[in-house]
C-alpha positions as CSV (number, residue, x, y, z in Angstrom):
1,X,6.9,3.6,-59.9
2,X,5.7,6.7,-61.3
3,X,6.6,7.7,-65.3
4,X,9.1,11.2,-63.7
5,X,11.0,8.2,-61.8
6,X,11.2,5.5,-64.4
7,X,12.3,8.4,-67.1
8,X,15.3,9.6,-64.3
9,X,16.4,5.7,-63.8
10,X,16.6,5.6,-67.2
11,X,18.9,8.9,-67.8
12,X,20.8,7.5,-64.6
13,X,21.5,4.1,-66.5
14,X,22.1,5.3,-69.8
15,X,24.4,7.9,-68.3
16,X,26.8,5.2,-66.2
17,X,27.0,3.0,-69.8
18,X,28.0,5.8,-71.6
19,X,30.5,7.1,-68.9
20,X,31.7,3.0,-69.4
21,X,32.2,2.1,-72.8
22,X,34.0,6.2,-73.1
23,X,37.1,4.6,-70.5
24,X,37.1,1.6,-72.0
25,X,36.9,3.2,-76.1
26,X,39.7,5.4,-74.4
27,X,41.6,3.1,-73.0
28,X,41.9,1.2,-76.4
29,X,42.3,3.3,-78.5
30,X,45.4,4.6,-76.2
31,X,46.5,0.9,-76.3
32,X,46.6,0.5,-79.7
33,X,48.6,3.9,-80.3
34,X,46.2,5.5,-82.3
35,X,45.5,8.4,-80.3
36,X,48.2,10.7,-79.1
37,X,47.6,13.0,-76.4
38,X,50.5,16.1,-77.0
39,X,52.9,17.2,-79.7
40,X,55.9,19.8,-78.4
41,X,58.0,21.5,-80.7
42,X,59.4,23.7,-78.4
43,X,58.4,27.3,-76.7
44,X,57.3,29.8,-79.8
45,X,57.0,33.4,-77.9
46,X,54.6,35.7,-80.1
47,X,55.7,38.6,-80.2
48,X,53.1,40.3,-83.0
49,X,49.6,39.4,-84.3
50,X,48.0,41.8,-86.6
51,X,45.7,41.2,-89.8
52,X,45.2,43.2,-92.4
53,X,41.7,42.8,-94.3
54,X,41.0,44.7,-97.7
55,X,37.1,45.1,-97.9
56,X,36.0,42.7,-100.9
57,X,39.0,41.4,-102.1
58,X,41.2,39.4,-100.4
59,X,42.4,39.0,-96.1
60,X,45.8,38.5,-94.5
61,X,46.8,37.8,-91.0
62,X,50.7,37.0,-89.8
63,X,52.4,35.8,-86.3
64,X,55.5,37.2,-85.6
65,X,57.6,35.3,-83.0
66,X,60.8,32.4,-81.9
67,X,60.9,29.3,-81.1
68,X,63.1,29.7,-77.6
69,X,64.5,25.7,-77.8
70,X,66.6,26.5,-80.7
């Protein structure tokens, strides 16, 4: 076999073992509770976004909006 096909078996190989031990990392770690996938609190609607940014000294930025569950 030539070096171009030994290097691509290689990449092929190292790709499947990776692709592997990420499900199976995954799959513990979803076991064992210690990684949780969403976190709901409800529907917040925006409403306003706006910044306001004075040039050397200081920068401030606000949401305006509800939460629609309450």
């Amino acid at each position: 076999m030539t070096g171009k096909k030994k290097l691509f078996l290689l990449v092929i190989c190292l790709a499947v073992v990776g692709i592997v031990i990420g499900f199976f990392v995954n799959h513990q770690l979803k076991e064992n509770r210690l990684i949780y996938t969403s976190h709901t609190f409800g529907v917040f609607y925006v409403e306003e976004k706006d910044f306001y940014i004075e040039p050397g000294d200081y920068m401030e930025m606000w949401v305006i909006g509800y939460n629609d569950a309450e």
